[in-house]
C-alpha positions as CSV (number, residue, x, y, z in Angstrom):
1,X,108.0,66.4,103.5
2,X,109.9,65.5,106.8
3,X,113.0,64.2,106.5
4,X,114.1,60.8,106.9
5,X,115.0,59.3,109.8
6,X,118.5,61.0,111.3
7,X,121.9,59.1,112.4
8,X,121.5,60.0,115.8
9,X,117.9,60.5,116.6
10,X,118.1,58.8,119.9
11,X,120.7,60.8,121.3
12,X,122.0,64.0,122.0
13,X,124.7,64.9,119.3
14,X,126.9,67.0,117.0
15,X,124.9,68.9,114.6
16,X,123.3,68.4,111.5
17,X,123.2,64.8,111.6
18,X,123.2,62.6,107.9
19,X,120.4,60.6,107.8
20,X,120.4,57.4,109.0
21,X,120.0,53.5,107.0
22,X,116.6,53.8,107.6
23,X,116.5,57.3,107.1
24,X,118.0,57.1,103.1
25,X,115.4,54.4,102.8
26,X,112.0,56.7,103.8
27,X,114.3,59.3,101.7
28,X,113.9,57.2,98.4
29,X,110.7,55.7,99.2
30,X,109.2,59.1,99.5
31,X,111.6,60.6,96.6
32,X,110.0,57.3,94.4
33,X,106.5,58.4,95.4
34,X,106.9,61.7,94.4
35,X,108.5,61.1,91.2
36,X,105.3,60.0,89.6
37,X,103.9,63.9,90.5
38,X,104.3,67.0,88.0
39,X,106.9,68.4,90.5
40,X,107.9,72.0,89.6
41,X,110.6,73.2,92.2
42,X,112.5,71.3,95.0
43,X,113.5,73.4,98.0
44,X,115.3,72.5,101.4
45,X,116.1,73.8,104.6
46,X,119.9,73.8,104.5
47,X,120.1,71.0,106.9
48,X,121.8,68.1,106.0
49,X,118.9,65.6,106.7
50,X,116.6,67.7,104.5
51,X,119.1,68.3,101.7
52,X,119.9,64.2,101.6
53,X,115.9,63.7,101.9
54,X,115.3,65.8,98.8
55,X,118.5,64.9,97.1
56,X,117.0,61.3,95.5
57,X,113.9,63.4,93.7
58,X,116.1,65.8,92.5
59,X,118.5,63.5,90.7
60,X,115.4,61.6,89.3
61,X,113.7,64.8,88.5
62,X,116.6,66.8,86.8
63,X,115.8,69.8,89.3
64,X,118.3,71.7,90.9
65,X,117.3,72.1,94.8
66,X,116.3,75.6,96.3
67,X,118.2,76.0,99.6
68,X,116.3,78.6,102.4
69,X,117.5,78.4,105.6
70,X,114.0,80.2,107.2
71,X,112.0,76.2,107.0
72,X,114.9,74.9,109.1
73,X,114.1,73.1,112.3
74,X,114.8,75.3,115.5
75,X,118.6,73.6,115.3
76,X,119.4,75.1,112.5
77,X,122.7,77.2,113.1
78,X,123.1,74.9,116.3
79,X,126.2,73.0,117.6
80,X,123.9,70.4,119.0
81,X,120.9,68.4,117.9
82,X,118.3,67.2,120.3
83,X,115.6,65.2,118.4
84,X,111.9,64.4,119.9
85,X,113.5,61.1,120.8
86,X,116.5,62.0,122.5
87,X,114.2,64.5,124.9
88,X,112.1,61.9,125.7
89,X,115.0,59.2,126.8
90,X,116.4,61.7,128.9
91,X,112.8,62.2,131.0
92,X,112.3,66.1,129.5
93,X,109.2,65.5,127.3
94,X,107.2,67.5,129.9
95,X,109.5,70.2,130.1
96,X,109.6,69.8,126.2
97,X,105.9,70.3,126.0
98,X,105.5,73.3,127.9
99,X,108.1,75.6,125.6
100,X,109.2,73.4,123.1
101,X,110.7,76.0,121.0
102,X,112.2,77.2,124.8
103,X,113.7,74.2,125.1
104,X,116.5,74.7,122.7
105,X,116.8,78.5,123.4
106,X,114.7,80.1,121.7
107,X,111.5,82.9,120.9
108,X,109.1,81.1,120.1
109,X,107.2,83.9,118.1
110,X,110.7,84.7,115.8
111,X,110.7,81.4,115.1
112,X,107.3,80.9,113.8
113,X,107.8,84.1,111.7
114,X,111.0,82.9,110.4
115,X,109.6,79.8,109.4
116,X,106.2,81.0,108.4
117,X,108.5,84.1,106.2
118,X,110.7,81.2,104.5
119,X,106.9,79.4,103.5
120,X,105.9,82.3,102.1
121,X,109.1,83.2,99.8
122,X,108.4,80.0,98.6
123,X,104.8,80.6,97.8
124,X,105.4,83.8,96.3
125,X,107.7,82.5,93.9
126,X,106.0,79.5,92.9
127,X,102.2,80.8,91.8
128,X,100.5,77.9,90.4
129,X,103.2,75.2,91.0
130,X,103.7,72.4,92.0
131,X,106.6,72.3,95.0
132,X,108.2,69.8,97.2
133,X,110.0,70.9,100.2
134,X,111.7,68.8,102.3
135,X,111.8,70.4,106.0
136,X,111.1,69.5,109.4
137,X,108.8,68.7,112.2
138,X,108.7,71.8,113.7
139,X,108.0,74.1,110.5
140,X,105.0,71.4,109.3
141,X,103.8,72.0,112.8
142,X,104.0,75.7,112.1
143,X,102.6,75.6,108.7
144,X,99.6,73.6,109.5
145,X,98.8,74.9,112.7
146,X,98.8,78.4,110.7
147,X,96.7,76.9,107.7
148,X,94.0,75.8,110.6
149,X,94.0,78.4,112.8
150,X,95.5,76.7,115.2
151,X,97.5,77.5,118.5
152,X,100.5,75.6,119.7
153,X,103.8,74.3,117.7
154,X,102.8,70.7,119.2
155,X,99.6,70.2,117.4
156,X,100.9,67.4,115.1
157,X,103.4,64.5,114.7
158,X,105.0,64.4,111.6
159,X,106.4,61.1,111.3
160,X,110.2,61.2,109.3
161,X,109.8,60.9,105.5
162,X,106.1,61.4,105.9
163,X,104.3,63.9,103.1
164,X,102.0,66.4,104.0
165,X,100.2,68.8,101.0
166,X,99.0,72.2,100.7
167,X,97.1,74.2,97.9
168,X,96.9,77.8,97.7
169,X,98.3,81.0,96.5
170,X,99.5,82.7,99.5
171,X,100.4,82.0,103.2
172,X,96.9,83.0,104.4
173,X,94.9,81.0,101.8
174,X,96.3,77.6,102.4
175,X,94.1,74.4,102.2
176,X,95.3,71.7,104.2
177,X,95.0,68.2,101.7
178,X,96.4,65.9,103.7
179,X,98.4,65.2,106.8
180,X,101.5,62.7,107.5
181,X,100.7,60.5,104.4
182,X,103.2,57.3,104.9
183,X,101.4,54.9,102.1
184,X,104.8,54.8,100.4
185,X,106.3,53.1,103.1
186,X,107.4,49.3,102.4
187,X,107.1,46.8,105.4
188,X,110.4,47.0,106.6
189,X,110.3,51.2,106.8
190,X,106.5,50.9,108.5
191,X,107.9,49.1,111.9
């Protein structure tokens, strides 16, 4: 899952933003969805928007949340966060979409292995589970792009609190379900 919606995703801010009003709803809307699953295992990316994202399931679950740094967004360990929004007020979305991973200073092939490594652990220690992990933009991108065989860390807009599944036993046997499922959503989180 992406997380909800952040305080500051218009602007250019502090880091690791708490989710927003609107945020802590998609949070519980998608947390409520989910609770009517067989989930197995909650995991998070250490960021506070994920970990309050995930927080609601886990409290209705009973589950303790899994905490792995390696599915955190490109910020993670940051003193600022930029989101999607924030680079496109300020004019940069082209510069964005050349390098977005350059953008915020860094390699774009570490990070896709620390992110696809982090998926992985996960996988690896969840055979034949069911797991919800509440992450980010960038590490669906990377995920799905990997389960297609695609190129790019752009290929897909995950929209915040939005679910995306995956079957399979290990990293390179991943089938793609479904992508950016927002169903969930009541009227006043779908505007």
């Amino acid at each position: 899952m992406r997380h909800g919606l952040p305080e500051n995703a218009h602007t250019r801010d502090a880091a690791d933003p708490p989710l927003s009003q609107a945020g802590r709803l998609q949070a519980a809307q998608t947390c409520e969805r989910l609770s009517r699953e067989p989930i197995d295992a909650i995991y998070d990316s250490t960021l506070r928007r994920a970990v309050e994202s995930g927080e609601p399931l886990a409290t209705k679950l009973g589950l303790t949340i899994t905490r792995i740094a390696e599915v955190g967004e490109v910020d993670n360990g940051e003193d600022l966060y930029i989101s999607p929004e924030a680079i496109k007020a300020a004019g940069d979305w082209d510069v964005f979409l050349r390098d977005p991973i350059g953008y915020y200073g860094h390699d774009e092939t570490e990070f896709r292995e620390r992110v696809l490594s982090g998926f992985s652990t996960i996988i690896g220690a969840n055979a034949g589970k069911r797991v919800a992990i509440f992450t980010h933009g960038f590490p669906i991108n990377i995920l799905l792009s990997h389960a297609l065989g695609l190129t790019g860390l752009a290929n897909f807009v995950p929209r915040n609190g939005s679910i995306t599944r995956f079957m399979g036993k290990s990293l390179d046997a991943l089938q793609v379900l479904s992508v950016n499922e927002t169903s969930h959503f009541s009227k006043e989180v779908v505007r």
